[in-house]
C-alpha positions in Angstrom: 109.6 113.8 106.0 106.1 115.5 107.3 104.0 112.4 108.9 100.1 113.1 108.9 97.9 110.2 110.0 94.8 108.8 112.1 91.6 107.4 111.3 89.7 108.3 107.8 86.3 109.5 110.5 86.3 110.8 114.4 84.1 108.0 115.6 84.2 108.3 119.7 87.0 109.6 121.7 87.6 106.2 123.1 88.9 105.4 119.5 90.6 108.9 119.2 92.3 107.8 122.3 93.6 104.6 121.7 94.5 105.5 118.1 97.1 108.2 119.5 98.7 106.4 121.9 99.3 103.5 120.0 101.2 106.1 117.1 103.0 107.8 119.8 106.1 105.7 118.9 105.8 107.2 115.3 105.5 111.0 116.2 103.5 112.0 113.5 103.6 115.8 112.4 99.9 116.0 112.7 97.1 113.3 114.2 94.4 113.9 111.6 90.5 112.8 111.5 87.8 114.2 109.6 84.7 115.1 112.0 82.9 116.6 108.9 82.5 114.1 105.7 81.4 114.9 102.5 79.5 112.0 101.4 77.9 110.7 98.2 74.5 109.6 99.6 73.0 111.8 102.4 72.4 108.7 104.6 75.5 107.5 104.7 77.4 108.8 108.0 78.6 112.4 107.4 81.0 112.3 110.8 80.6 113.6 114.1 80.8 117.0 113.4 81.0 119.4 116.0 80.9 117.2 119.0 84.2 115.6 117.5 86.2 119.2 118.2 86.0 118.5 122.2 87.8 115.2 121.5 90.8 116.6 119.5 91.2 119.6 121.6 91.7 116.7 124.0 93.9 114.7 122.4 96.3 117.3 121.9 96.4 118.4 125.4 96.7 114.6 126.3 99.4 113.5 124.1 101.3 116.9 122.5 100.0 116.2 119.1 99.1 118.1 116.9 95.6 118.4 115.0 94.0 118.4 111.7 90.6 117.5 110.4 89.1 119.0 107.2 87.5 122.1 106.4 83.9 122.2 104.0 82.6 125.6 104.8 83.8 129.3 106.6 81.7 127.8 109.2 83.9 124.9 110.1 87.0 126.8 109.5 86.2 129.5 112.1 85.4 126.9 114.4 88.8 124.7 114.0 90.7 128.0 114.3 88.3 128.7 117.7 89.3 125.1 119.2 93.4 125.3 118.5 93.3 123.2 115.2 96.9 123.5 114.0 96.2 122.2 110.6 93.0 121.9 108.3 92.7 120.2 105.2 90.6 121.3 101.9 88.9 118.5 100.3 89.1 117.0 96.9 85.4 118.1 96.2 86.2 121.2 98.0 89.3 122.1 95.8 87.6 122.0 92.6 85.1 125.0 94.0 87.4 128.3 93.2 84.6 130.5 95.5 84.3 127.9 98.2 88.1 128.6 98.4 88.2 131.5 98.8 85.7 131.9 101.3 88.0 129.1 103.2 90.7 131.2 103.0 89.0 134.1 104.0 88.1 132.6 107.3 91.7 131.4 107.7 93.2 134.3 107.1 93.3 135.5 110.5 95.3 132.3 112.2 98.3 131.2 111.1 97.1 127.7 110.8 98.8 124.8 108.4 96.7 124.2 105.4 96.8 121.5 103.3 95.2 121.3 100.0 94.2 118.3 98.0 94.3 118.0 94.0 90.9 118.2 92.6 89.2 115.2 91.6 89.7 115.7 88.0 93.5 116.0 86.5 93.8 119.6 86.4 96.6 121.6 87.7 95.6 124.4 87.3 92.2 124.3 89.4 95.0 122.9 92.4 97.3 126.1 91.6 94.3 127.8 91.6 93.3 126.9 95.3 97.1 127.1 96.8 97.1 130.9 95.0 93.9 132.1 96.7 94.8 130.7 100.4 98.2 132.4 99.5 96.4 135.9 98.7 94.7 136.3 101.8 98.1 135.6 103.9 98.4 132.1 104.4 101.5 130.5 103.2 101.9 127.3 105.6 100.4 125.5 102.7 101.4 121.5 102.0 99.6 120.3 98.9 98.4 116.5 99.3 97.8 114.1 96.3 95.5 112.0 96.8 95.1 110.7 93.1 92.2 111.5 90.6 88.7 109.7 89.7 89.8 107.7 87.0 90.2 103.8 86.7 93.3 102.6 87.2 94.6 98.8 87.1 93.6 97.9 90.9 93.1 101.4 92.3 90.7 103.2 93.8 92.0 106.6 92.4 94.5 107.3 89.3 97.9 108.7 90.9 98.7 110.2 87.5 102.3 111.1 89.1 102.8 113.9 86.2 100.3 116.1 87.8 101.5 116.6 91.4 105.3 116.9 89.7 104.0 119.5 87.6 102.6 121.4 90.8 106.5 120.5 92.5 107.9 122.1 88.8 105.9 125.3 89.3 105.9 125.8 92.7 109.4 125.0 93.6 108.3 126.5 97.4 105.7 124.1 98.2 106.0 121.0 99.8 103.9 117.8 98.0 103.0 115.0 100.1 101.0 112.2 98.9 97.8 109.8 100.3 97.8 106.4 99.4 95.3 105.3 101.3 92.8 107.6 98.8 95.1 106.4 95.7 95.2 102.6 96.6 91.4 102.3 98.5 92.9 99.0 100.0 95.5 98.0 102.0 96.9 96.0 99.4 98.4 98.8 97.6 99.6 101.3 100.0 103.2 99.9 100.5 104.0 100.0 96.5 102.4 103.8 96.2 104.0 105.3 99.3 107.2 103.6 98.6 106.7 105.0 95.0 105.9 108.7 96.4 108.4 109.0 98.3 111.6 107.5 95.7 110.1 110.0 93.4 110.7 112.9 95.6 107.6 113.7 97.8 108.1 115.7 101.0 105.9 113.1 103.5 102.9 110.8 103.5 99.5 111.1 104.9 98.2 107.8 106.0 95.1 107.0 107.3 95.2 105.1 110.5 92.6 103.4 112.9 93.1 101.3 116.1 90.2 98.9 114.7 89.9 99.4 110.7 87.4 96.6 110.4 85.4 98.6 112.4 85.9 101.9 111.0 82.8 103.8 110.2 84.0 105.0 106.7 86.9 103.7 104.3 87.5 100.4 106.6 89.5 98.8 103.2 92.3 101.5 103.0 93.2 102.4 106.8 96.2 100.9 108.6 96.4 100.0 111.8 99.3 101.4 113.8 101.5 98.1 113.5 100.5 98.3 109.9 101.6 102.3 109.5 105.0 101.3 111.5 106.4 98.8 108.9 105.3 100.9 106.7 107.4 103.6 107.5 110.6 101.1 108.0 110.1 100.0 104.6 110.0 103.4 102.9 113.0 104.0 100.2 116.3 105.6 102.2 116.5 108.8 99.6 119.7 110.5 99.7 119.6 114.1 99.7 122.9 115.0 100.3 125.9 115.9 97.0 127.6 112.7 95.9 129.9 114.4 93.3 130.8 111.2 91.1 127.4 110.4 91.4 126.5 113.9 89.8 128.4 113.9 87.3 127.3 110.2 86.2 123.7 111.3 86.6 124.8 115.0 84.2 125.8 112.6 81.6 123.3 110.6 81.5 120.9 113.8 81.4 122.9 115.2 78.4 122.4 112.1 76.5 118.5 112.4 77.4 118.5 115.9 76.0 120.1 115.2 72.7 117.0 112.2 72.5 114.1 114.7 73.6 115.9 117.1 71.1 115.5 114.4 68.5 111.8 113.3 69.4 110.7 117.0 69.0 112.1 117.5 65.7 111.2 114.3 64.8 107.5 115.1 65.7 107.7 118.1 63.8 108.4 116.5 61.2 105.7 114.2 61.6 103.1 117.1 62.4 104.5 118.8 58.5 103.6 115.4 56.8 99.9 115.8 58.0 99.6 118.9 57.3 100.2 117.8 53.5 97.5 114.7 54.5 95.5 117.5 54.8 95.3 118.9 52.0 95.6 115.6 50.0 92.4 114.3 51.7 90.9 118.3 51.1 91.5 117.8 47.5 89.8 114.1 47.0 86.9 114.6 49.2 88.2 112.4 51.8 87.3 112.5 55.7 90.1 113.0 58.0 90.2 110.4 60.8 90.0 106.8 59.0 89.7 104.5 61.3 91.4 101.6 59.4 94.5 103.5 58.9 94.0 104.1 62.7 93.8 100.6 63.9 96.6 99.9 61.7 98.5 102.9 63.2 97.8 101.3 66.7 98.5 97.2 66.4 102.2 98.6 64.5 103.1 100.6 67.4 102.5 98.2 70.3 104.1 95.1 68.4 107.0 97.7 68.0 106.5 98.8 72.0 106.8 95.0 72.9 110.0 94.5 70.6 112.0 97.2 72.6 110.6 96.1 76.0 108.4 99.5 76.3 104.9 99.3 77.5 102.5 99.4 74.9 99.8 101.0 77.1 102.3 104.0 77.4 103.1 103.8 73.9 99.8 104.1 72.8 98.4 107.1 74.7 101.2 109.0 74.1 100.4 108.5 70.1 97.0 108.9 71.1 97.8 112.6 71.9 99.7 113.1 68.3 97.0 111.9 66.5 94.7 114.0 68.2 97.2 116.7 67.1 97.7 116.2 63.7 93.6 115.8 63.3 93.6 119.4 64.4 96.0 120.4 62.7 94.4 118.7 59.2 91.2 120.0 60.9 92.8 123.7 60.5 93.7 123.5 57.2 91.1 122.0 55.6 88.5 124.7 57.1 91.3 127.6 55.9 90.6 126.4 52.7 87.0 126.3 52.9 87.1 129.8 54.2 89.5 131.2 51.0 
């Protein structure tokens, strides 16, 4: 499992130093901080910068760790590759900038430094794919992609984890390993045990976890950093996940995937069928003049499916987005026909 933790912000070397020493029972893969931070308001504290690259070059040499902080510019990419970085990370602000990308890349090109790449801060996979696909055409390939969840509300989270869209990447890009933040996901405490435990049962290669020696004190993100007890239990409480061949377990799990086949099988015919009874909406509601989306019918639509969601123990919020999308469907669809007609 790749490990990559420390504090949210480089604050002083002192807390650098005590940070590390207290993980060195952990061994994490990479001792991260950020010394540059993006920040919403200008006044708020941006990191140490450049001052901050001394104090990791130091911390490697002192404890054998290896470093990562994250990259917003050419500029700060050159100078991590100059002062032995052996990982950088690309920002959720940053990844949803195709050109700031590639001039990233371009800077990295010449090392063969780790990069890790976070999803964007909208739910697009694409814009992520995007960014992996430009480091990986100017050479680099030590590439981890890190979900750190999207802006969107979500029960008590800071950020949405939206699972679908980093297992979407892990579909695509069979090659590349997914690791997950839930400190960024949860924005407390609180939460990080359920997420990470949740990450990594679903198949995630690792964790980054942000860490400080004194998170009351921490300069930025003081809800959602653990302190190295905290990170510890943590990691003793994470799922044991299997991955070796268990043959009567396969072939338990094969016919239990059979039997989900034949269903999706059914749902999509079953939807199809659905989508050809609009389509004759349509052109019912064409001939009497009638607008296509009635909200009555609608609301109607909605308080059946959830009292029917509750009776077979499914949750209704699930239910009704995913009816939500077919609606929006089959109002295109009616949407199509009715302006084919208007066209003739």
């Amino acid at each position: 499992m790749i490990l990559v933790c420390g504090p949210c912000s480089a604050e002083s070397y002192g807390q650098l130093e005590q940070t590390a020493a207290s993980l060195a029972e952990v061994k994490p893969d990479y001792f991260r901080a950020g010394l540059w931070k993006p920040r919403t308001r200008p006044d708020a504290f941006e990191g140490v910068k450049e001052q901050g690259l001394a104090w990791m070059k130091q911390i490697k040499e002192q404890f054998g760790l290896k470093i990562a902080t994250e990259v917003v510019s050419p500029y700060t990419a050159e100078l991590c590759v100059e002062h032995g970085f052996d990982a950088v990370w690309i920002g959720a602000r940053t990844t949803q900038n195709p050109f700031m990308v590639e001039d990233i890349a371009s800077a990295l090109s010449v090392s063969n430094i780790t990069v890790m790449v976070k999803n964007p801060l909208n739910p697009d996979v694409k814009l992520w794919l995007g960014a992996v696909e430009r480091l990986n055409k100017h050479g680099i390939n030590n590439i981890i992609a890190v979900h750190r969840g999207f802006s969107l509300s979500f029960n008590n989270y800071r950020q949405s984890p939206l699972w679908r869209i980093p297992l979407e990447l892990k579909r695509i890009r069979k090659d590349l390993p997914v690791i997950c933040d839930p400190s960024h996901i949860a924005g407390d405490t609180l939460y990080i045990k359920e997420i990470a435990n949740n990450a990594i049962a679903t198949g995630f290669d690792g964790l980054m976890v942000e860490t400080h020696i004194n998170p009351a004190a921490a300069r930025t993100d003081a809800a959602q950093q653990l302190t190295p007890m905290q990170l510890k239990q943590l990691l003793e409480s994470l799922p044991k996940v299997n991955g070796s061949s268990d043959t009567a377990k396969e072939e338990q799990l094969q016919t239990l995937r059979n039997q989900i086949d034949d269903i999706d099988q059914s749902l999509i015919d079953l939807i199809g069928s659905r989508m050809e009874l609009s389509r004759k909406i349509a052109q019912v509601k064409k001939d009497g003049n009638l607008t296509i989306f009635q909200p009555e019918r609608w609301h109607g639509v909605v308080e059946r499916i959830c009292q029917m969601a509750q009776k077979r123990n499914v949750d209704s919020g699930f239910i009704k987005e995913i009816f939500e999308i077919i609606h929006q469907e089959s109002i295109k669809e009616q949407n199509i026909i009715i302006n084919k007609s208007n066209n003739c």
